[in-house]
C-alpha angles and dihedrals in degrees: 000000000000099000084044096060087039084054095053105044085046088054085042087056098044097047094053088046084055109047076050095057092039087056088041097048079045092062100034090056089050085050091057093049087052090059108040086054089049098057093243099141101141087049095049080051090046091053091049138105125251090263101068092044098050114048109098097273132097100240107192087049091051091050083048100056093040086053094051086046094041103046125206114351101242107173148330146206128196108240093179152329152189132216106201126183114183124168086343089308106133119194132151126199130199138172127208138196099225134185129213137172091267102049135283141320144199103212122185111205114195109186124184109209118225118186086350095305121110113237113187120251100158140040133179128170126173118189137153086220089069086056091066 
């Protein structure tokens, strides 16, 4: 009866982390579009993770270049995610059906969270609109 109650209340607690990190990766990710509409390249690189400065890419050129493709970022909608800790490792990772001037995309957000605030280390975007 014990580990039951101990069950519960651990799913209880995850549930609510997650519907935390869920709002915050939200937010993060509507941060990000503001942004990148804005012009603000070298801001969204200066709020990321290592990883994304360092890997080989320079990632306030390459912002810059899927915003020229894109267009104007109109509007999102979460299709699916996944909060992962591992080895106190937190990430979350979430994908969006997006919309720009310019057509839609299908954009994949990985955030690490650091005293319980998402910080961006991956970022994937497939369009048709990048092929012209």
């Amino acid at each position: 009866m014990r580990f039951a109650i101990v069950l519960a209340a651990a799913v209880a607690l995850a549930g609510c982390s997650m519907g935390q990190d869920m709002s915050a990766t939200d937010s993060a990710v509507a941060d990000f579009h503001a942004k990148l509409n804005n012009g603000q390249f070298a801001a969204i690189a200066a709020a990321a993770g290592p990883e994304m400065k360092n890997g080989g890419v320079d990632f306030p050129v390459f912002i810059e270049k899927i915003h020229a493709k894109l267009g104007t970022f109109r509007s999102t909608a979460r299709q699916g995610f996944n909060d992962n800790i591992n080895n106190g490792d937190h990430t979350f990772t979430a994908s969006y059906a997006s919309v720009y001037s310019s057509g839609p995309a299908s954009e994949n957000f990985v955030y690490r969270f650091n005293s319980g605030k998402p910080v961006l280390i991956g970022y994937h975007v497939e369009s048709a609109a990048l092929l012209k």
